[in-house]
ZAMISE-944925 format. One record per residue (C-alpha): x, y, z. Coordinates in pm, 1 decimal, m for minus. Layout:
# residues N
> X, Y, Z
...
END
This chain:
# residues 392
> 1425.7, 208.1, m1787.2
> 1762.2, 330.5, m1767.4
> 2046.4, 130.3, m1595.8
> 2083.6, 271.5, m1230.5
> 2416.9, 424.8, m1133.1
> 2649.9, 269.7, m933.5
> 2602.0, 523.7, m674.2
> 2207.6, 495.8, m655.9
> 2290.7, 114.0, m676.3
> 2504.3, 137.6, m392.6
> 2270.9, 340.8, m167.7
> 1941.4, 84.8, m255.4
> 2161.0, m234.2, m171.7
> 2300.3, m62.2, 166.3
> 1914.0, 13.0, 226.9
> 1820.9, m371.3, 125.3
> 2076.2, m502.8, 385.3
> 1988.7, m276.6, 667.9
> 1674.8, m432.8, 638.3
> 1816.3, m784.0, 645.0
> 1982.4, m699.2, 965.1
> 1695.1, m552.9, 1140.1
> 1445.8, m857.4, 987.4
> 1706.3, m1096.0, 1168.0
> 1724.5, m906.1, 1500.5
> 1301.3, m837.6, 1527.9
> 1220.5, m1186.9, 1406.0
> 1403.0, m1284.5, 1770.7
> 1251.8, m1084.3, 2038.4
> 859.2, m1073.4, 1857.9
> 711.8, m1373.2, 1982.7
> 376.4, m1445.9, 1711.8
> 278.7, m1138.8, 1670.5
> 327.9, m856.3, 1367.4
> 499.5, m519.8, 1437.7
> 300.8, m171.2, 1325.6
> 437.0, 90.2, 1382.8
> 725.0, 217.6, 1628.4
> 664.1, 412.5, 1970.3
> 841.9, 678.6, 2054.1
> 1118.9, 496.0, 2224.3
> 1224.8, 349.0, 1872.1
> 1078.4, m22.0, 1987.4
> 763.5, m199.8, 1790.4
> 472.9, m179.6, 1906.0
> 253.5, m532.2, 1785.5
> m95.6, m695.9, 1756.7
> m174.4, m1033.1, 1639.8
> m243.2, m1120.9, 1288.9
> m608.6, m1242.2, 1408.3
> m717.5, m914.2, 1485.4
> m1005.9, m820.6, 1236.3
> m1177.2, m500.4, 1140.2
> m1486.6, m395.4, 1273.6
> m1705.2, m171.8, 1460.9
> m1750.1, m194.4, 1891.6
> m2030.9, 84.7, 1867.6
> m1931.0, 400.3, 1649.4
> m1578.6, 349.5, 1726.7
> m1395.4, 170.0, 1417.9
> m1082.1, m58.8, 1465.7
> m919.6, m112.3, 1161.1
> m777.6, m458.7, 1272.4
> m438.9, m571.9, 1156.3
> m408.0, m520.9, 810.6
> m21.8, m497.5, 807.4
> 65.4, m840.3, 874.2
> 107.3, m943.4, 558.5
> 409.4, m683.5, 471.9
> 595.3, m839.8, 764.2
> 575.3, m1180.7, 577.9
> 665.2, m974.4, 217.7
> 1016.2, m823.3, 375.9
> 1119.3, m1120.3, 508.6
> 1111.7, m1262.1, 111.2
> 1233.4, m912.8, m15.1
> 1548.3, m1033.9, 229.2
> 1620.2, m1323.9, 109.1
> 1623.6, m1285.3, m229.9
> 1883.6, m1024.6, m174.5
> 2081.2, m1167.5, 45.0
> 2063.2, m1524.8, m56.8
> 1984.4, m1614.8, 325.0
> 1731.8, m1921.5, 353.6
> 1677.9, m1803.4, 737.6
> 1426.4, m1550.4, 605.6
> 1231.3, m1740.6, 350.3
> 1184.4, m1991.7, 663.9
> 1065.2, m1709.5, 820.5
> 868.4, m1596.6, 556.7
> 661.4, m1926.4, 581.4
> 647.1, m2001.1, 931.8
> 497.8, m1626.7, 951.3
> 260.8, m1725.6, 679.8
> 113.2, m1983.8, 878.2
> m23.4, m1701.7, 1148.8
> m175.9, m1486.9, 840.1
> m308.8, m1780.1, 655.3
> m658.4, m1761.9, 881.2
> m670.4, m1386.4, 720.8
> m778.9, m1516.6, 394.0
> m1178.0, m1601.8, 549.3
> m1175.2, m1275.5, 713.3
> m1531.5, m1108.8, 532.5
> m1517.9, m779.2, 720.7
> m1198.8, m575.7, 561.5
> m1118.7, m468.3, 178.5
> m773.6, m515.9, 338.4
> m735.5, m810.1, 279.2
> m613.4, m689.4, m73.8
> m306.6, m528.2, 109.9
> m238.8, m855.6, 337.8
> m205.9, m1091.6, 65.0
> m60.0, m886.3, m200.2
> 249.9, m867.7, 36.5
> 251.2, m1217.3, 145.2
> 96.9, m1505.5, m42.0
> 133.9, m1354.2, m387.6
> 493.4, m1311.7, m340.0
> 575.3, m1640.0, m192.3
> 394.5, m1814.9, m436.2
> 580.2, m1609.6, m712.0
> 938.7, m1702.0, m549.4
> 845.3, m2089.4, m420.3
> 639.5, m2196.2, m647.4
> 432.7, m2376.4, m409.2
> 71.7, m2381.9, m511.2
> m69.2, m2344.1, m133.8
> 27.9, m1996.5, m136.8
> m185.6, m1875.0, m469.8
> m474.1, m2083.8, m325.3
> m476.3, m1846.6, m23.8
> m435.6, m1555.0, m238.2
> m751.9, m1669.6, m427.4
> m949.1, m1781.3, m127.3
> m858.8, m1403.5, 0.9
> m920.2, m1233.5, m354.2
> m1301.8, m1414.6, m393.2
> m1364.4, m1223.6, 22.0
> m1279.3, m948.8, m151.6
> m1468.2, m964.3, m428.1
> m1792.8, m1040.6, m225.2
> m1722.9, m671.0, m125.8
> m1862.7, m505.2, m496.0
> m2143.9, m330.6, m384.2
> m2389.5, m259.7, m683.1
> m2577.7, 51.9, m764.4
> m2737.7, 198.9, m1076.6
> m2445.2, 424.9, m1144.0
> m2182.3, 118.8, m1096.7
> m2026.0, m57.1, m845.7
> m1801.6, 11.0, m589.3
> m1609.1, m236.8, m311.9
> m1682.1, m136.5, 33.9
> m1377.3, m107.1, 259.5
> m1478.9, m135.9, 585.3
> m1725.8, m340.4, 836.4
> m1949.3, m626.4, 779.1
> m2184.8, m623.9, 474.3
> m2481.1, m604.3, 685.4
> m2387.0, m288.5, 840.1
> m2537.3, m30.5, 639.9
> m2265.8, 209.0, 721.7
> m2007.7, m11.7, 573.8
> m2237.1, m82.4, 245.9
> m2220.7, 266.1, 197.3
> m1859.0, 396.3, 208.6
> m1557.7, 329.0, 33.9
> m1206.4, 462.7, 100.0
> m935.6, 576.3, m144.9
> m682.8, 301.1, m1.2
> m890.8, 41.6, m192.0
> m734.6, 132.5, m512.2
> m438.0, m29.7, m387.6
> m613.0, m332.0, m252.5
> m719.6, m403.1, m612.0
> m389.5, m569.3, m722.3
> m506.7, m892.5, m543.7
> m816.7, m893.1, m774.7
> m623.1, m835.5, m1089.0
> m361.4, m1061.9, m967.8
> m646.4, m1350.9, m929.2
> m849.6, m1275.1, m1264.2
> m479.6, m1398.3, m1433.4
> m372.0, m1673.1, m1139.6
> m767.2, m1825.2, m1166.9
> m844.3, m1740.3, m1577.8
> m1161.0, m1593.5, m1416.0
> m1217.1, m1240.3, m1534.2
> m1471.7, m1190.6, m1329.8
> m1237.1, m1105.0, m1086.7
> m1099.5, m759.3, m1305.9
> m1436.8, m695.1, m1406.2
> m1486.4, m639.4, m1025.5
> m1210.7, m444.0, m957.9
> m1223.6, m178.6, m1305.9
> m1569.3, m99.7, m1198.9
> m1475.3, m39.6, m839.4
> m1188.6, 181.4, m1036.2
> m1421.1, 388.7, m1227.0
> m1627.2, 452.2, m933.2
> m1364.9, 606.1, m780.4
> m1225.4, 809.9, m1053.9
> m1585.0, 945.5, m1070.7
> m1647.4, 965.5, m714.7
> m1312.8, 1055.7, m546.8
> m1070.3, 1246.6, m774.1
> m1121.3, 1674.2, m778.0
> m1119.0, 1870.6, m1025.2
> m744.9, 1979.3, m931.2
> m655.4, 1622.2, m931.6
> m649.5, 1561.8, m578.0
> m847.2, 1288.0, m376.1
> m1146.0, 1254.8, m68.7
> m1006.5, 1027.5, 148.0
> m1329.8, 834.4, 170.1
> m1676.7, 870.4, m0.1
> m2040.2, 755.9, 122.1
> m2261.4, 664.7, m174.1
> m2674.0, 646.1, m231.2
> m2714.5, 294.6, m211.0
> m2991.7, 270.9, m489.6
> m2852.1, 600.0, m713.9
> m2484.4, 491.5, m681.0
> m2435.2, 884.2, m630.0
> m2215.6, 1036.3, m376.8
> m2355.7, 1194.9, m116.6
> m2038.1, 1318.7, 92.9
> m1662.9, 1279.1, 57.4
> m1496.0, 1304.8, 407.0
> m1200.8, 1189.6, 593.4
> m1120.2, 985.4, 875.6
> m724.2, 1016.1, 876.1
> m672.8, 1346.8, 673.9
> m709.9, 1697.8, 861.2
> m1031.3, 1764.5, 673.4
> m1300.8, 1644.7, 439.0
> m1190.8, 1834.4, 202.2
> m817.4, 1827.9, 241.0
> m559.2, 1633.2, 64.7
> m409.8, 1352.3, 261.3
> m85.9, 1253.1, 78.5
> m117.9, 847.7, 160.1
> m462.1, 828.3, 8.9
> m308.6, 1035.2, m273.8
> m12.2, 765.3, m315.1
> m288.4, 459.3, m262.6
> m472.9, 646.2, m588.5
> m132.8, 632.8, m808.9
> m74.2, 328.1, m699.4
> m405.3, 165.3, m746.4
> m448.8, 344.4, m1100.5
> m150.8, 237.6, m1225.6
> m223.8, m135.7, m1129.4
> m595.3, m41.8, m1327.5
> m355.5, 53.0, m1651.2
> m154.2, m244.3, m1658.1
> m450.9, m484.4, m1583.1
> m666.1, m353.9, m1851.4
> m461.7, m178.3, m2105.7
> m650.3, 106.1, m2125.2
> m466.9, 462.9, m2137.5
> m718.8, 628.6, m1960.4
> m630.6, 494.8, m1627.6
> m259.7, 551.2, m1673.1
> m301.3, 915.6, m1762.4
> m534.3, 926.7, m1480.3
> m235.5, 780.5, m1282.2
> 24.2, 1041.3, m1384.0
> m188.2, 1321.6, m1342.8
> m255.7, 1210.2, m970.2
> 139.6, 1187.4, m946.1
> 141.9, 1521.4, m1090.6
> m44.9, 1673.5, m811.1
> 131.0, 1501.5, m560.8
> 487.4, 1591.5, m670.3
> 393.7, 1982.0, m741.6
> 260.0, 1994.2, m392.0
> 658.8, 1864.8, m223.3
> 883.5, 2099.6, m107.8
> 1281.7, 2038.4, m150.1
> 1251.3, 1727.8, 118.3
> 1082.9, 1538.2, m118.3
> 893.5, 1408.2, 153.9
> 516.4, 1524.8, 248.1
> 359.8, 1667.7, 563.0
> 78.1, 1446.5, 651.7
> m168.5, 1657.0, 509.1
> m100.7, 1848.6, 218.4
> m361.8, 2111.4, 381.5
> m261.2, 2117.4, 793.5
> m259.4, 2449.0, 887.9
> m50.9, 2409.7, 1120.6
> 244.4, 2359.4, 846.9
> 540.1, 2331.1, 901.3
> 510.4, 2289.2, 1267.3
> 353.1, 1918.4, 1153.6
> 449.1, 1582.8, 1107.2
> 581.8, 1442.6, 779.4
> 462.3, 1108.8, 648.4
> 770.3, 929.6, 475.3
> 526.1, 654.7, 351.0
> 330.9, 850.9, 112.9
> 715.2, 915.1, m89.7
> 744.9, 488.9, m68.4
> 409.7, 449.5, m211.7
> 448.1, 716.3, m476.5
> 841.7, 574.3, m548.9
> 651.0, 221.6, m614.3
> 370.9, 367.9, m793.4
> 596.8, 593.2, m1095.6
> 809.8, 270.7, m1104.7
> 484.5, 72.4, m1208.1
> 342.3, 372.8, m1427.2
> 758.0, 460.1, m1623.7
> 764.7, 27.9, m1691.3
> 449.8, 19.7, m1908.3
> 442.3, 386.2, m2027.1
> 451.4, 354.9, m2420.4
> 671.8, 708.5, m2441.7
> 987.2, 653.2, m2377.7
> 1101.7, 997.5, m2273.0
> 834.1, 945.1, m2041.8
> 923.8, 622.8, m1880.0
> 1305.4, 797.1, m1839.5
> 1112.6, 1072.4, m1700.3
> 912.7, 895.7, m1399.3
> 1188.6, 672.6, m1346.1
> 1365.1, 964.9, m1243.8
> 1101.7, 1110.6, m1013.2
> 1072.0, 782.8, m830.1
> 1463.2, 754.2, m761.1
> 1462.5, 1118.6, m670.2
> 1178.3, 980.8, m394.3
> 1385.5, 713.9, m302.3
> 1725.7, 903.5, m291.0
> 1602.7, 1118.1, m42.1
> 1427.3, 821.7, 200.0
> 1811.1, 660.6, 105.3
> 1979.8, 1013.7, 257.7
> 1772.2, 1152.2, 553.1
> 1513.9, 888.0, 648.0
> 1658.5, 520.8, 730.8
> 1701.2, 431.8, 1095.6
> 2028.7, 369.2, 1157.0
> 1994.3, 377.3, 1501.2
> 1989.7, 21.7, 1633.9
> 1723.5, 186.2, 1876.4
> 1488.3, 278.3, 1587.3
> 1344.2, m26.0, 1473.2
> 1206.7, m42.2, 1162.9
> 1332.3, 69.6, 831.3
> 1211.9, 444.3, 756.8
> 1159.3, 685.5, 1020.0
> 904.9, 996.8, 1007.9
> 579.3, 740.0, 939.5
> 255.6, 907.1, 1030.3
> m12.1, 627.7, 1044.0
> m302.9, 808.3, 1175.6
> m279.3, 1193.3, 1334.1
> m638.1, 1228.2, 1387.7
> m582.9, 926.8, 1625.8
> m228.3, 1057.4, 1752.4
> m112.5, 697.7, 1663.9
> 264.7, 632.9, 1532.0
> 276.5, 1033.0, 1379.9
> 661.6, 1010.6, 1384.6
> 715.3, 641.6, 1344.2
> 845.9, 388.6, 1128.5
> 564.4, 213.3, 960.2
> 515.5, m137.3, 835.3
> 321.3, m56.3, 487.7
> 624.3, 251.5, 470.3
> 869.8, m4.2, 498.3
> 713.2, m242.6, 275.9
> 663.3, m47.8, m56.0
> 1016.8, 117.3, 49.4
> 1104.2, m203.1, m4.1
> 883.0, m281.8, m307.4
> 1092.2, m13.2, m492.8
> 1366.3, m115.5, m416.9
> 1334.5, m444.3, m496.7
> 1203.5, m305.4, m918.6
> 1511.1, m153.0, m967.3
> 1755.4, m412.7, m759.9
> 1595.8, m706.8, m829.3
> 1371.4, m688.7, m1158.9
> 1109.0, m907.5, m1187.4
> 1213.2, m1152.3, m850.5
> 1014.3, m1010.9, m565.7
> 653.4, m956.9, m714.2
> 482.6, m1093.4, m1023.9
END
């Protein structure tokens, strides 16, 4: 990729040490547990890392599956900054999230320990943290569900819950780096063989004809077949909801680079594809690509952060280079604009990136700052600023 300019340099680092500041102000006033998401007075609202996934009747909690990003800024701060206050932090905050790596009910535990243990066992060294990250990688392996057409991983709920044998969410995609990451850490390739067939099940299963994505599929537990896509977070079944979108980009891309295989990184770009055609000038989605109630909606500045870290992923192992130059490009443009209208600079607004939506179905943090936001934000940022440092 191309060298960044110094102005695009300047904007990322003043981006990197906002974050610094706020990491050193939170870490004081949060007690043990995690910040989420923001509430409307700018403050975070928190949960413990305990708190698992899992049904109470037919409502579904999805538990605290952001934890782990807390632990992965805190790292992403002191590499830039130099500051051993926040890789203390880092590990005394690792302690908390450790339990997480038994937990059997959640496919996020992908998401937990790709922002925590991975990372501080690629900056430390210390061998504790990629024997969490394998304890956590072999719960979510357990997941693969197996059918005559293939296998999938099932996201949510315990594996004697028939309802959570039988679905699967588009967000796994991005949960799969943890398995990849493990097949390499544990020379056990058991562990990709797990997560490309959960990959082709999804390609199969979740990606339209127009290249856009179900949010979450139910399968035929014998046929492997799909017998509804639907939605619990988008504004339809048959909608587009731009984070699942970005999960898909993400998650193929990680599929590419695992395996080697083209298929999955043109599958990548041509998910990018349809998520970039459908922006306007903000750069910056509505919530749901399909709300009719547009613009009068909510925008969702994670989706951009996920796609920014995603076209970073896909331009460093494209084998064009006009290509690589090319999404390069798009993910700075992403990143230029979260850079220009979207940090909170407001010592009020805690957090990193306002205009989150985590869940408008459930009217919860649908103009917020939000953790995973802030963490891939940050994951970007960190590719271009810091090569090679942050992640493996």
């Amino acid at each position: 990729m191309e060298a960044l300019s110094a102005q695009r340099r300047t904007a990322y680092g003043e981006a990197l040490d906002l974050l610094a500041k706020k990491l050193a102000e939170d870490e004081r006033t949060l007690g043990v547990a995690f910040p989420y998401v923001t509430a409307p007075d700018g403050s975070w609202r928190t949960m413990p890392a305990s708190r698992s996934a899992g049904y109470a009747g037919d409502a579904w909690s999805h538990g605290n599956w952001f934890c782990g990003f807390w632990v992965g800024l805190h790292l992403a701060a002191h590499l830039w900054t130099g500051d051993e206050r926040f890789l203390d932090f880092a590990r005394e905050r690792m302690v908390l999230v450790a339990p997480r790596a038994d937990d059997p009910n959640t496919h996020d535990i992908g998401f937990i320990f790709w922002g925590s243990a991975i990372p501080l066992f690629h900056v430390t060294g210390d061998q504790r943290y990629a024997s969490l990250a394998l304890r956590a990688a072999d719960r979510l392996r357990a997941r693969l569900i197996t059918t005559r057409k293939g296998a999938y991983i099932s996201s949510w709920g315990s594996l004697a819950d028939p309802r959570g044998r039988r679905s699967s969410a588009i967000d796994t995609m991005a949960n799969l780096p943890l398995l990849y990451w493990a097949a390499d850490q544990a020379d056990d390739g058991s562990f990709r063989l797990a997560a490309e067939a959960h990959a082709q099940m999804t390609r199969d299963a979740f990606v339209r004809a127009d290249g856009s994505t179900y949010h979450a599929v139910e399968y035929d537990l014998a046929s492997g077949e799909r017998t509804r896509g639907f939605t619990f977070q988008g504004a339809f079944d048959e909608s587009c909801w731009p984070r699942g979108q970005a999960w898909a980009i993400y998650g193929f891309s990680a599929t590419a680079r695992a395996t080697g295989k083209p298929e999955y990184l043109e599958l990548a770009e041509r998910l990018a594809d349809y998520f970039l055609a459908r922006l306007d000038d903000g750069l910056v989605p509505y919530w749901d690509f399909d709300d009719p109630a547009i613009p009068a909606a909510p925008r969702d500045s994670s989706a951009s952060a996920i796609t920014a870290a995603a076209l970073l992923d896909i331009a460093a192992q494209h084998p064009d280079s006009a290509a690589t130059a090319r999404r390069a490009e798009q993910a700075c443009r992403l990143l230029d604009m979260l850079c220009q209208n979207y940090l909170a600079r407001d010592p009020g607004h805690r957090g990193l990136l306002k205009e989150g939506c985590y869940s408008k179905p459930h009217d919860e943090g649908t103009a917020s700052a939000v953790l995973f936001g802030d963490f891939y934000f940050v994951e970007a940022l960190t590719k271009l600023l810091l090569p090679g440092r942050f992640q493996p």
